[in-house]
Residue, then its C-alpha position, 0 to 999 in steps of 0.5 A: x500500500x503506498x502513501x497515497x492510498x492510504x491518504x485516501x483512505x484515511x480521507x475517506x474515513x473522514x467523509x464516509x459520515x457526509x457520504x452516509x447521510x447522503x450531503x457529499x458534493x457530486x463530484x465528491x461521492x464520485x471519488x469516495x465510491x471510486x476509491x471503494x471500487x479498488x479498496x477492500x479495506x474501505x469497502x469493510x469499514x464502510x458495510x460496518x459503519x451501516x451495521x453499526x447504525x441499523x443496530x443503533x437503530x434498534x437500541x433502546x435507553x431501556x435496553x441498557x442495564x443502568x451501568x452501561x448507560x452511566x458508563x456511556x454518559x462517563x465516556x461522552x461526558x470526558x471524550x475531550x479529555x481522553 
């Protein structure tokens, strides 16, 4: 894998959100989609971000034993400090 791909991965980690909720400029999505084409990598972590979010989807407050939910407040609350 030289430089460069892997700028264009890291790249497209950073836009797969914008790419997801479907605000990429054209021109962009063009480039993200085609960088999918010939990286197996991405196209992993793009299908595990989708199943991240259908099982979002699903999650509950009250799903969540007490622990974990105090434990996720902990986290979100210190993530600037970690």
């Amino acid at each position: 894998m030289t430089a460069s791909s892997e700028l264009a991965c890291q790249e497209l980690v950073e836009l797969v959100t914008d790419y997801l909720e479907g605000t990429l400029p054209a021109a962009e999505r063009a480039r993200f989609e085609e960088h999918l084409e010939g990286c197996s990598g991405c196209r992993a972590y793009l299908e595990q971000m989708r199943q991240t979010i259908r099982m979002l989807h699903r999650l509950t407050e009250d799903a969540l034993a007490p622990e974990a939910k105090e434990e996720l407040l902990r986290v979100f609350r210190n993530w600037k400090t970690a």
